[in-house]
C-alpha positions, 0 to 999 in steps of 0.5 A, a space after each residue: 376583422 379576423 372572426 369574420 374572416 374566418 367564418 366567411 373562410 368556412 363558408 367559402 370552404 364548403 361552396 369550394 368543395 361543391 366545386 371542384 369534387 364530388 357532386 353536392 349529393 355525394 358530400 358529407 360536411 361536417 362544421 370545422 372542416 376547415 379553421 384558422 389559428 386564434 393567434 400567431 405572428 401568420 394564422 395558419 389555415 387549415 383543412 381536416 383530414 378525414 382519414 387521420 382527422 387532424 387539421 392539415 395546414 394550407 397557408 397562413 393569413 397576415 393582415 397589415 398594411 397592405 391587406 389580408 395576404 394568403 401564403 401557400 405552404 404545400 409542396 405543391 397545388 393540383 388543379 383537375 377535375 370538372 370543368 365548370 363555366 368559365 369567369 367572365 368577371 374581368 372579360 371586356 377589362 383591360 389589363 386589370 391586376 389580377 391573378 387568376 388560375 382555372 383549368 381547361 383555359 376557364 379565364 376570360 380576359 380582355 388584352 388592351 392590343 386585342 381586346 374584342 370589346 364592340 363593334 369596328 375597331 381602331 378609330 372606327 370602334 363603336 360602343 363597348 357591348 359586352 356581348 363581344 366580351 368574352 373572345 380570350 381565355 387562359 387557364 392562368 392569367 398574369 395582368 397588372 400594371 407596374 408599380 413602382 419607380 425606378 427602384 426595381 425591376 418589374 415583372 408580371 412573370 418571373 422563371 428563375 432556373 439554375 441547373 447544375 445537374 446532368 451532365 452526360 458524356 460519351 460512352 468510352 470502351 475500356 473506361 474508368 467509371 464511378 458509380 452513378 456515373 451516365 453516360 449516352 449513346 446517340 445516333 445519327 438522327 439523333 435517337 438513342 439512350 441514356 445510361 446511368 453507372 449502378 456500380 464502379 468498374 471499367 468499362 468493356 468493349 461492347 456498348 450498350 444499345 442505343 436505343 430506348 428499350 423495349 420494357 423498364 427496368 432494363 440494364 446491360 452488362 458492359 465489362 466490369 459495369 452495369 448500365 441502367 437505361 434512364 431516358 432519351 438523350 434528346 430529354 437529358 437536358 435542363 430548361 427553365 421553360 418549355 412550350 409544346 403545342 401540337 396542332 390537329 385537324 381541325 384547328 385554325 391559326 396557331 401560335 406556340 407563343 405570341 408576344 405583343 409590344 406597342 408603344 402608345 401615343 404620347 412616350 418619349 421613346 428610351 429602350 424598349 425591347 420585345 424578347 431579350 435573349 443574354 448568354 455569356 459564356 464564363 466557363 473557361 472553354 470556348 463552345 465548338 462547332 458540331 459538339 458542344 455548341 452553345 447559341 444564342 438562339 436555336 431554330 430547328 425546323 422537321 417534320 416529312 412536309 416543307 414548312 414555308 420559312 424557319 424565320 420571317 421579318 416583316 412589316 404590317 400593310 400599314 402606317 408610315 413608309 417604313 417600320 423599321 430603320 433595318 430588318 435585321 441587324 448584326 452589330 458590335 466590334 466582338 459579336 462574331 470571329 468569322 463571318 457576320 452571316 453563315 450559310 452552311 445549308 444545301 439550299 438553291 441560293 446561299 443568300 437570296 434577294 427576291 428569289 421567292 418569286 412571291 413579292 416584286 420587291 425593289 431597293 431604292 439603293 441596291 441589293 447589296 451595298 458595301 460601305 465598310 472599310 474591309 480590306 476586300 468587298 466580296 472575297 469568293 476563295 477557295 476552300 480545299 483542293 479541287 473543283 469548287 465552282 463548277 461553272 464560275 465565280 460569278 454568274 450574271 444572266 440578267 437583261 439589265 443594262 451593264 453587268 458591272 459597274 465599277 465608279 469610284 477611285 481604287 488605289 490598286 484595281 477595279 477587279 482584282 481576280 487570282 483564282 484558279 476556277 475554271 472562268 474568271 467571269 462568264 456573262 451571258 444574257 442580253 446587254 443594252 448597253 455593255 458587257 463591262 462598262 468602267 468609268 472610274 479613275 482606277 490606275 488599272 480597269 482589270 488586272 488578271 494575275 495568278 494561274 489560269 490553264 487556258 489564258 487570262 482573257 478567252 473571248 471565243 465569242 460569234 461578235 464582228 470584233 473580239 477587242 474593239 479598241 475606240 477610245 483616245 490614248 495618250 500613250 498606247 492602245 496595248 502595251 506588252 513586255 517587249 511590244 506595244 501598239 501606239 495611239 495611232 495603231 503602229 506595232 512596235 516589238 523587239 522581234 516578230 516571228 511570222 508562222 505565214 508569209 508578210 504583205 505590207 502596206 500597197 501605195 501608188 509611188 505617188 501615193 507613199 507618205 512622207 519619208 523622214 527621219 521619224 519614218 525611217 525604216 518602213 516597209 512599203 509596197 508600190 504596184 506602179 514600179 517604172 524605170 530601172 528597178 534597182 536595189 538601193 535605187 530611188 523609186 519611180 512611178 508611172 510603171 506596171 511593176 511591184 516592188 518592195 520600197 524602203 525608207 532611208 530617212 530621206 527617200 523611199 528607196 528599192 529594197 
C-alpha cells in the first residue's frame, strides 16, 4: 500500500506545482522531486531543494487503523499565488466532514440553514438542481458532524491563546526604569505611542511624544533612558481572534461574523446555546471604572456618520407569537454590585420604551413592571450639589387617561417624596379622567416630607376649584397641628388671626339652627333684629336691624 502511495504522492507533486507556481511551460521536473521514507515509525515526506539539493522534510504519513493520516512539520504553511477555479466538489452537500483550504474564497459549500439547492425553499422546496449549487464560498471550510458520546467536547474549530506578554503602563517623570521596560503614552482620542526602555536609568521630566513618528527607527532621550518607539497603544494588546472587514462602495449586505443555530424537529431541548462568553477575574484586584476596565462584552461604535443602533434583538416575522420568553435577561444573586443596567450616555432618553417612532409596539401588562422585593421601586436621587433636574423628577405629557395609578396595599406611603428638586411632580396634558387618581388602602394617599423652598403642595392652576374635597370622611376633611375641618365642613382651631375683617353666617331670627349644648358658642348674624336689642338679651325677630347673636347652650343671645 505505501509503494503505491508514494508513487501517486509523486504524481500528485508534479500536477500540484503545475498549480499554484510558475505556468507549465516555465517548469523544469526532474523525478525524485519529492520522496518519502522506506521505513520508520511516521515515513517522512519530502521536497528537494534545488538550491542545496537536499530533501526538505514536509510531514510524515502514518497508516493504521484509522487511515493514511498527513502530520504537517513546517513552521508555518503560505498559500498565494494565482487564483484558479474554484472547488465545487462538495457544493449542493450539506455539512459534509471536510477540511478545505483554497485562497481567494475558492471553496464552495452548502450549510444545511442556508443551503441554496433548488427552486422555493422551506416547504415549498422544489428538486435539488445543482445548477443553484454553488451560492457560499470560503478560503477555509471547517464541517463535520460530531462523533463521539459524552466522553469529550467537540468542536469544528478550536483557538487556544494564552498571553502573558505586554504588559505596558504609564510614562512616569523621574521614574525608575529597567532596561526593556515599555511604557505608553495616550491621548485623549485614544492616539498615541508606545516605547520600550533601551537601557536602565531614571526617567527625566520630559516625555516622549505621543505619537507615531514620522520615520523608524526612531528614539528619544528622556533623562537617564532612552525610549524606542515600537507601536500604537491601541496594537499593544493581545487576542486570540481578530475579524476585520472593511466595506467599500459597491458592496451588499455585510456581515463581519454570523452565527446560525437552529434546533431541529424531534430534540428533547437541554442546554443549548449561540455564543458563550466566560471571564473571571482571579487576579486579586478588582477592575475599575475608566482605567483598567475589564468586560464581558465590549461594543464600540465610531466613525463621522450615525450608525442605526450598537445592539438590536429581535424576532423574525414568523412562527409561534412569541420567540423568546424575555429579550434580554440579567440574572444571578452576584452578577452586578450597583445596578443591573447603566446608562452613562448623553442620549435624549436614559432608557427608552417605543421612542423610536419606528414600531407601534404595545405591552400587554406595562411598560415597565416591578415585581421585586427591593426596598424602593424607582429611587430618583440626587447626585452632588446642585441642580440635577432642571424641570422635575417626573414628567407626564400624555393624554391618557390617569397619570398614576397607585392600587395595592403600602405599609407606609402611596408616594413617598423628600427631594429638593425644584417640582415634586409637574403634570400637564390633557386628562379624561384625573390627574391623580388613588384607590388603594395605604394608611396615607401622599406623604410630602423634606425641604421644599416654595410649599409641599403649589396648585397655582386656572381650575374653578384648586382642592375639591367630595368624598365621605369619618373623621375629618383635613387635619393640621392645632386645626381641623370635620366631615360636615366645621373649622376648628386653637387660635386664628385674621389679616381682614370677619362676616359670619346671616339668618332671619326664624331661621337660626338650634341652639344646645353641642352648639354652644357659634357666632351668627341675624338681618331681622326687632325689640330691644340688648347685650345678653334673648333675641327677636320681625325687625329690620342687624345684629351679631350668640349661642349660650340654650338660647341665641345678643352679642
Amino acid at each position: 500500500m505505501i509503494r503505491s502511495f508514494r508513487s501517486a504522492l509523486i504524481a500528485m507533486a508534479a500536477v500540484a506545482a503545475c498549480m499554484v507556481a510558475e505556468p507549465v511551460s516555465a517548469q523544469t521536473f526532474t523525478l525524485a522531486e519529492m520522496g518519502l521514507e522506506n521505513a520508520g515509525a511516521c515515513l517522512k515526506l519530502a521536497v528537494r531543494d534545488r538550491a542545496s539539493n537536499a530533501m526538505v522534510p514536509l510531514g510524515c504519513i502514518t497508516s493504521g487503523g484509522t487511515g493514511p493520516n498527513f502530520k504537517f512539520t513546517p513552521g508555518s504553511l503560505t498559500m498565494q499565488g494565482a487564483l484558479y477555479a474554484a472547488d465545487l466538489s462538495l457544493a449542493g452537500t450539506f455539512n459534509p466532514p471536510a477540511v478545505m483550504a483554497a485562497a481567494g474564497n475558492r471553496i464552495s459549500f452548502c450549510p444545511e440553514l442556508s443551503c441554496v439547492r433548488g427552486p422555493g425553499s422551506g416547504p415549498n422546496a422544489g428538486a435539488v438542481d445543482p445548477a443553484y449549487f454553488d451560492h457560499q464560498r470560503a478560503s477555509l471550510l471547517l464541517s463535520g458532524p460530531s462523533q463521539l458520546g459524552g466522553q469529550a467536547q467537540e468542536q469544528l474549530l478550536a483557538v487556544i491563546g494564552t498571553a502573558a506578554t505586554g504588559s505596558v503602563s504609564a510614562w512616569q517623570a523621574s521614574k525608575a526604569y529597567a532596561a526593556g521596560a515599555e511604557v505608553n503614552r495616550v491621548n485623549s482620542n485614544e492616539s498615541g505611542a508606545v516605547y520600550r526602555a533601551r537601557n536602565a536609568g531614571t526617567s527625566g521630566t520630559n516625555p516622549p511624544p505621543a505619537e507615531r513618528p514620522q520615520s523608524l527607527p526612531y528614539s528619544f532621550n528622556d533623562g537617564g533612558v532612552t525610549w524606542d518607539w515600537i507601536n500604537d497603544p491601541v496594537l499593544a494588546a493581545k487576542a486570540s481572534v481578530y475579524v476585520e472587514q472593511k466595506v467599500k462602495p459597491g458592496a451588499g449586505g455585510t456581515w463581519g461574523q454570523a452565527t446560525n443555530v437552529l434546533l431541529d424537529q424531534g430534540l428533547v431541548p437541554s442546554f443549548h446555546v449561540n455564543t458563550e462568553l466566560d471571564i473571571g477575574n482571579n487576579s486579586g484586584t478588582d477592575c475599575g471604572f475608566g482605567n483598567g476596565d475589564c468586560f464581558n462584552l465590549f461594543v464600540r461604535s465610531g466613525g463621522s456618520n450615525m450608525l442605526t443602533g450598537n445592539v438590536q434583538i429581535e424576532s423574525v416575522p414568523h412562527g409561534p407569537p412569541y420567540a423568546a420568553y424575555f429579550g434580554l435577561r440579567v440574572t444571578g444573586p452576584r452578577t452586578a454590585k450597583y445596578a443591573d443596567i447603566v446608562t452613562d450616555s448623553f442620549g435624549a432618553v436614559g432608557l427608552g420604551v417605543c421612542t423610536t417612532g419606528t414600531d407601534d409596539c404595545t405591552h400587554a401588562d406595562a411598560s415597565i413592571a416591578d415585581a421585586a422585593k427591593s426596598p424602593i421601586s424607582l429611587h430618583i436621587r440626587q447626585r452632588g450639589t446642585g441642580t440635577m433636574h432642571s424641570v422635575s423628577a417626573i414628567v407626564d405629557d400624555t393624554t391618557t387617561p390617569t397619570s398614576l395609578n397607585v392600587a395595592g396595599s403600602k405599609t407606609y406611603a402611596a408616594i413617598f417624596e423628600h427631594s429638593t428638586t425644584p417640582i415634586s411632580m409637574l403634570i400637564s396634558g390633557t386628562k379624561s379622567s384625573s390627574s391623580i387618581v388613588d384607590d388603594s388602602t395605604s394608611p396615607t394617599a401622599l406623604n410630602i416630607a423634606g425641604t421644599k423652598s416654595i410649599a409641599g403642595i403649589y396648585e397655582h392652576s386656572t381650575t374653578p376649584a384648586g382642592i375639591n374635597l367630595s368624598g365621605t370622611y369619618s373623621r375629618s376633611q383635613i387635619e393640621g397641628t392645632g386645626w381641623n375641618v370635620s366631615p360636615q365642613g366645621v373649622l376648628t382651631a386653637a387660635g386664628a388671626f385674621l389679616s381682614g375683617f370677619f362676616k359670619p353666617a346671616q339668618y332671619t331670627a326664624a331661621g337660626l339652627p338650634a341652639c344646645n349644648a353641642s352648639g354652644r358658642g357659634a357666632v351668627a348674624t341675624i338681618t331681622d333684629a326687632g325689640g330691644a336689642i340688648n347685650y345678653r338679651g334673648i333675641i327677636g325677630g320681625g325687625g329690620s336691624a342687624i345684629a351679631v347673636v350668640l349661642c349660650d347652650g340654650a338660647n341665641w343671645i345678643y352679642h
